[in-house]
N, CA, C and O atoms as CSV, one atom per row, in Angstrom:
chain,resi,resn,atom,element,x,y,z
A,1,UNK,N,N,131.302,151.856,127.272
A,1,UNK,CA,C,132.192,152.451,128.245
A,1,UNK,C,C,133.590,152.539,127.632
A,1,UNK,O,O,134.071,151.587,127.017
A,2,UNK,N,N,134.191,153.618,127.796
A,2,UNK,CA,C,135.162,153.959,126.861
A,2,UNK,C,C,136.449,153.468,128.292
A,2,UNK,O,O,136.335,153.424,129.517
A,3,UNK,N,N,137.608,153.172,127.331
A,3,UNK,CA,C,138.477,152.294,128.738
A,3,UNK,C,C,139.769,153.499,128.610
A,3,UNK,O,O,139.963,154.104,127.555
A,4,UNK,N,N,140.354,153.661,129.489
A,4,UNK,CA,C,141.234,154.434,129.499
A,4,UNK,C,C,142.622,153.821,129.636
A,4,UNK,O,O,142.684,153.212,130.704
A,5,UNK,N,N,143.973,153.748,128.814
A,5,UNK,CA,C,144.768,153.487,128.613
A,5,UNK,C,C,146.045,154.574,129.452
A,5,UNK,O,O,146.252,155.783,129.350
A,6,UNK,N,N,146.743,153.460,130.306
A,6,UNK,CA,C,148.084,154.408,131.407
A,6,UNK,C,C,148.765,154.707,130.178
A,6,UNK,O,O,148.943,153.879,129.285
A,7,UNK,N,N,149.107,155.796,130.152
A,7,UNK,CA,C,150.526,156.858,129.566
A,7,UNK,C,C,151.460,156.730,130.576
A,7,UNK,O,O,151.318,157.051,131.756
A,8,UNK,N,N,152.829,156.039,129.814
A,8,UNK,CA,C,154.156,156.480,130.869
A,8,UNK,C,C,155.237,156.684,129.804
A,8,UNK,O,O,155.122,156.488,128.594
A,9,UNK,N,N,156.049,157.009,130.316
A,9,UNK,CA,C,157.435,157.321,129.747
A,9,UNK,C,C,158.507,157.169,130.402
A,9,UNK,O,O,158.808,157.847,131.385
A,10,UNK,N,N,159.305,156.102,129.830
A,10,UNK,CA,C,160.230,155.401,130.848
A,10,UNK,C,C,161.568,156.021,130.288
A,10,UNK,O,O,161.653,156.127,129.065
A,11,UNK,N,N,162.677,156.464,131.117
A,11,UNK,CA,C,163.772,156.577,130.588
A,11,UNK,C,C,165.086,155.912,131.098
A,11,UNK,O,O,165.710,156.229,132.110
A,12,UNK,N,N,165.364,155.000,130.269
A,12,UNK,CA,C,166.691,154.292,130.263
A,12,UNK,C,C,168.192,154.928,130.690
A,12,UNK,O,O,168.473,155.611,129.705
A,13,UNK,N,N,169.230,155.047,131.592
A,13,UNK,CA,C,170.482,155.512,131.107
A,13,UNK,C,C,171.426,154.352,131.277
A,13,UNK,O,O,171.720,153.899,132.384
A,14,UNK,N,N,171.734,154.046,130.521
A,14,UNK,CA,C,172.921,152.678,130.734
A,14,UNK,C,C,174.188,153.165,131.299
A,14,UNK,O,O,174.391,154.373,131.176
A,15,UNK,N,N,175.022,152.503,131.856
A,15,UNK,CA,C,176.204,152.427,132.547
A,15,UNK,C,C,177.119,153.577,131.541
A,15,UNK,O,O,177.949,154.229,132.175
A,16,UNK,N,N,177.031,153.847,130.131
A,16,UNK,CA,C,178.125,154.545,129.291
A,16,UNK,C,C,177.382,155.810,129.679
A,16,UNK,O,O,178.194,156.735,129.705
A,17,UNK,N,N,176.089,156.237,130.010
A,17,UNK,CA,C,175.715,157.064,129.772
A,17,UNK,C,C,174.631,157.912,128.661
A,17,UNK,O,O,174.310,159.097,128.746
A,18,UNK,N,N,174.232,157.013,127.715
A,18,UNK,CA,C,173.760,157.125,126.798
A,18,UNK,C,C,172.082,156.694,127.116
A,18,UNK,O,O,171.816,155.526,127.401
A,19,UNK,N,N,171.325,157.431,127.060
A,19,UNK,CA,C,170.229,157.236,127.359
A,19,UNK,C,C,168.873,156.983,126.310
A,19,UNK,O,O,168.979,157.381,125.150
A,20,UNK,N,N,168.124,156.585,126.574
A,20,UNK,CA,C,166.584,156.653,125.362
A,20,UNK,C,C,165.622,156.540,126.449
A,20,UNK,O,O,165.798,156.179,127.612
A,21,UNK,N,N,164.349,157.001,125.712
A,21,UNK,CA,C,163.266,157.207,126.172
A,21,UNK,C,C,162.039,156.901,125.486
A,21,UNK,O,O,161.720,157.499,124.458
A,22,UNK,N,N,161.360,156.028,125.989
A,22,UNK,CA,C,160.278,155.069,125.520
A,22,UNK,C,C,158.746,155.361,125.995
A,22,UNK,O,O,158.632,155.325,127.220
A,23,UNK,N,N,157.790,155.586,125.427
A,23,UNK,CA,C,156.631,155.812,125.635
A,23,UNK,C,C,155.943,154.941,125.243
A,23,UNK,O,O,156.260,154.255,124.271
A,24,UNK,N,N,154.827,154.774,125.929
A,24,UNK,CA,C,153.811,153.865,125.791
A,24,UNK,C,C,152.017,154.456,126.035
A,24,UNK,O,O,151.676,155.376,126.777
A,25,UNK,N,N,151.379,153.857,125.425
A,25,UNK,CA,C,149.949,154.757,125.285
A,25,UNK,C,C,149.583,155.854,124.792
A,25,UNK,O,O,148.424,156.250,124.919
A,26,UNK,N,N,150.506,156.529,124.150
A,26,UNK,CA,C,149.985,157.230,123.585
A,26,UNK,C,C,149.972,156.507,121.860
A,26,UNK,O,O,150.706,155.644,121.378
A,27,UNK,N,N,148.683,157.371,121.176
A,27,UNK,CA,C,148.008,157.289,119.977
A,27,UNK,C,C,149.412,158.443,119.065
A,27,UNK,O,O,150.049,159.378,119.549
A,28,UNK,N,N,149.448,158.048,118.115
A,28,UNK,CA,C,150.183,158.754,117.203
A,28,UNK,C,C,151.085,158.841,117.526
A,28,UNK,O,O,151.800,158.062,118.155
A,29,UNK,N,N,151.407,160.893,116.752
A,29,UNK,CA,C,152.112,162.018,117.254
A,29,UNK,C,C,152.299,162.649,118.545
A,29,UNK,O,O,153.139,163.481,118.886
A,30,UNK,N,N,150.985,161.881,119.466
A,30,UNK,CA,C,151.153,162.013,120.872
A,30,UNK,C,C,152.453,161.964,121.467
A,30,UNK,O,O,152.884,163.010,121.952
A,31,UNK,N,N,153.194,160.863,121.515
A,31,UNK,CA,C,154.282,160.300,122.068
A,31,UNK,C,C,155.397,161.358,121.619
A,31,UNK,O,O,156.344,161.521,122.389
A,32,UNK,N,N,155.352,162.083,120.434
A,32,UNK,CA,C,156.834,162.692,120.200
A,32,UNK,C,C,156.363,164.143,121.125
A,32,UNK,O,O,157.176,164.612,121.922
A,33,UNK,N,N,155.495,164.553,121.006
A,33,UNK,CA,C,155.145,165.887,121.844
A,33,UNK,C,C,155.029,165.786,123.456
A,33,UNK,O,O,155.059,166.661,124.321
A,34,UNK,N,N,154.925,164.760,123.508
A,34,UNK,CA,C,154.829,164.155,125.566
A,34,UNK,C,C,156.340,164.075,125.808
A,34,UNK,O,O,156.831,164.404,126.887
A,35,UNK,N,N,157.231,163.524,124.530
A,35,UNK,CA,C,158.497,163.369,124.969
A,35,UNK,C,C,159.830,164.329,125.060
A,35,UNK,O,O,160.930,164.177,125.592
A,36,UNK,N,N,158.982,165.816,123.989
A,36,UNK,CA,C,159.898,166.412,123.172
A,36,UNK,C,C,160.434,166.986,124.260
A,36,UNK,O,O,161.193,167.800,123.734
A,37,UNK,N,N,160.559,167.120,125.453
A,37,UNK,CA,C,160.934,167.990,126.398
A,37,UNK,C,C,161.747,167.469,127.188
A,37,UNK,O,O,162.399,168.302,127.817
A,38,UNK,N,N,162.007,166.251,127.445
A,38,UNK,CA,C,162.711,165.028,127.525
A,38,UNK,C,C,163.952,164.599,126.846
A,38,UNK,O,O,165.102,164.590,127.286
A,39,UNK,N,N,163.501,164.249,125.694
A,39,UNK,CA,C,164.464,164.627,124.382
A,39,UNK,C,C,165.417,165.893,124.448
A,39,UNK,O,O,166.646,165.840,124.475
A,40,UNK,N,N,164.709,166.940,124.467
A,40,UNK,CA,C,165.394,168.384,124.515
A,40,UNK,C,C,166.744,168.129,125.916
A,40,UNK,O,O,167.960,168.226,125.748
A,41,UNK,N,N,166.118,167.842,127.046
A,41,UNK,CA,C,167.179,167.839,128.323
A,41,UNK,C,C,167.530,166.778,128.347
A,41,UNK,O,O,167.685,166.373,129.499
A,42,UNK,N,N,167.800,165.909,127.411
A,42,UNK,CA,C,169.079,164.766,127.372
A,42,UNK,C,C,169.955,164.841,126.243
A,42,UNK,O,O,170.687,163.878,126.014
A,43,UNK,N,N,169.982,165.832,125.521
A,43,UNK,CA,C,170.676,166.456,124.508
A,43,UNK,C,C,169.746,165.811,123.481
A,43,UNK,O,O,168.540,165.566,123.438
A,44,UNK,N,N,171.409,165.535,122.197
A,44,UNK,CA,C,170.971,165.227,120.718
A,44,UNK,C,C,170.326,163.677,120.704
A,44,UNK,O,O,170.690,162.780,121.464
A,45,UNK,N,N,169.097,163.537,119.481
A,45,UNK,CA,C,168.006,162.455,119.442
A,45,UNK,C,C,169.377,162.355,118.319
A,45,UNK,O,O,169.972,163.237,117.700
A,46,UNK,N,N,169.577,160.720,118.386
A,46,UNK,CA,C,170.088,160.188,117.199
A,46,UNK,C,C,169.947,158.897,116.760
A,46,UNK,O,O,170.683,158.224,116.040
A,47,UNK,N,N,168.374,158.511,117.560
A,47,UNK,CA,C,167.614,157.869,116.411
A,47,UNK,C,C,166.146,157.547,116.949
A,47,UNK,O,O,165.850,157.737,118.128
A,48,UNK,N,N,165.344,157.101,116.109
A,48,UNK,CA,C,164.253,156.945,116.629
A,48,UNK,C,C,163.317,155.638,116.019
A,48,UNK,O,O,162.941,155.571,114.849
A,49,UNK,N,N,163.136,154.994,116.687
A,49,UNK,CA,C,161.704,153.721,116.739
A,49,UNK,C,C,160.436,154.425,116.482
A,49,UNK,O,O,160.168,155.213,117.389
A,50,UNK,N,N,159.671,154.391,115.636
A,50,UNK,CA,C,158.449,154.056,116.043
A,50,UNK,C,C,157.093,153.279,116.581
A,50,UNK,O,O,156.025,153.500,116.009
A,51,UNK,N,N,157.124,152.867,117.082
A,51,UNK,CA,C,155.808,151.548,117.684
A,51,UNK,C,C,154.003,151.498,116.623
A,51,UNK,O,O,153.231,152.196,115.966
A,52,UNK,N,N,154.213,150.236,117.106
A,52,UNK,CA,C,152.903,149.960,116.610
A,52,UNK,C,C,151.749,150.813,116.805
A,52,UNK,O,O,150.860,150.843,115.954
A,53,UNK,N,N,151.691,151.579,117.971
A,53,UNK,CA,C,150.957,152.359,118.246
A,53,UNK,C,C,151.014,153.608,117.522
A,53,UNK,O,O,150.050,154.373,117.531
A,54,UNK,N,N,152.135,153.880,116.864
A,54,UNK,CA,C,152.402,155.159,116.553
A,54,UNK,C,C,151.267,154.834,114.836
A,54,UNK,O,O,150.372,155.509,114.325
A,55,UNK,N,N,151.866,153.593,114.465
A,55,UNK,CA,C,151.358,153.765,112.982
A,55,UNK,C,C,149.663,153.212,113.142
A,55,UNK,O,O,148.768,153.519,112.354
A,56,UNK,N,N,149.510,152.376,114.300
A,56,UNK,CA,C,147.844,152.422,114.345
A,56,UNK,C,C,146.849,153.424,114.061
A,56,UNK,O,O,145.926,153.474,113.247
A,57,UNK,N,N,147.369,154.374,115.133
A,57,UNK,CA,C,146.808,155.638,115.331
A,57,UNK,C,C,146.461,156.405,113.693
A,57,UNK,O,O,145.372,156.755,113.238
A,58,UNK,N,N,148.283,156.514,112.873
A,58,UNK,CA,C,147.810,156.943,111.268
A,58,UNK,C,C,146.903,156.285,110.679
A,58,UNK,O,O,146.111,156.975,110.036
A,59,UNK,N,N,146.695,154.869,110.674
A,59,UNK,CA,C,145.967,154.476,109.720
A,59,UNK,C,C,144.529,155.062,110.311
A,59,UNK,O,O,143.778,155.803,109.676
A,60,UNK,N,N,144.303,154.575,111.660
A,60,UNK,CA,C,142.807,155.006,111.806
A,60,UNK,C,C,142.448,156.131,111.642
A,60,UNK,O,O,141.249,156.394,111.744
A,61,UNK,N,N,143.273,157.000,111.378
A,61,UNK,CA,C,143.417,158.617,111.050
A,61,UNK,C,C,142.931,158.360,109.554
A,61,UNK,O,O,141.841,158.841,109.245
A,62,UNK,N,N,143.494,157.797,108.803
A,62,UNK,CA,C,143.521,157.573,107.372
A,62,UNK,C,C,142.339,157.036,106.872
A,62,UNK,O,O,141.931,157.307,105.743
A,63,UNK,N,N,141.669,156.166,107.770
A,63,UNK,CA,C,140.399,155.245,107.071
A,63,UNK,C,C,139.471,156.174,107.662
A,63,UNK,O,O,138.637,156.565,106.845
A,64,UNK,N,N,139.323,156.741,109.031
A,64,UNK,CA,C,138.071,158.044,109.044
A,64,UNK,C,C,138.338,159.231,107.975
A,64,UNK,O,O,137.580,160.200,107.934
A,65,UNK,N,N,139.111,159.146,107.379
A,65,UNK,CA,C,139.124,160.541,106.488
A,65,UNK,C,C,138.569,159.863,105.145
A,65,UNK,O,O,137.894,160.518,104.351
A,66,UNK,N,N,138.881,158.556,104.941
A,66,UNK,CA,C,138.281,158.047,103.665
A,66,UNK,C,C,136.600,157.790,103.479
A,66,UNK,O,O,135.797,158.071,102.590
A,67,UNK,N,N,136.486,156.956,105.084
A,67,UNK,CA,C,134.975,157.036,105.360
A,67,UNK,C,C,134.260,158.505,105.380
A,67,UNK,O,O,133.122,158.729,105.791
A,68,UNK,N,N,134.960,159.226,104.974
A,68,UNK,CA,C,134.202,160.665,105.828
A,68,UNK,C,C,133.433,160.548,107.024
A,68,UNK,O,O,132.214,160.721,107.007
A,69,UNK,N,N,134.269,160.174,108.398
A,69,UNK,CA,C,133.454,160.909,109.245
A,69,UNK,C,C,134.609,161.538,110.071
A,69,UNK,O,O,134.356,162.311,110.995
């Protein structure tokens, strides 16, 4: 039984005004394309984290391409 993992995206604005936006559950490159629209209507990205999840996702990307399947 395959388990299904909540996707959210939380966005922060602190008291100065300066905001970020944090995702969770998604696999990869998921997270920058769920967010990019987000990103876009809070202006300029000027910096970025990646999570554990983000680089999980590559490797298991990386070891099915080595296994060939």
């Amino acid at each position: 039984m395959k388990t299904t993992t909540l996707k959210t995206i939380e966005i922060i604005v602190s008291p100065s005004g300066e905001s970020s936006v944090e995702t969770k559950g998604f696999n990869g490159s998921e997270c920058r394309e769920a967010s990019r629209f987000l990103e876009s209507a809070l202006g300029r990205v000027t910096s970025e984290s990646l999570t554990a999840e983000f680089h999980e996702a590559r490797t298991q990307q990386h070891n099915n391409l080595e296994q060939g399947t």
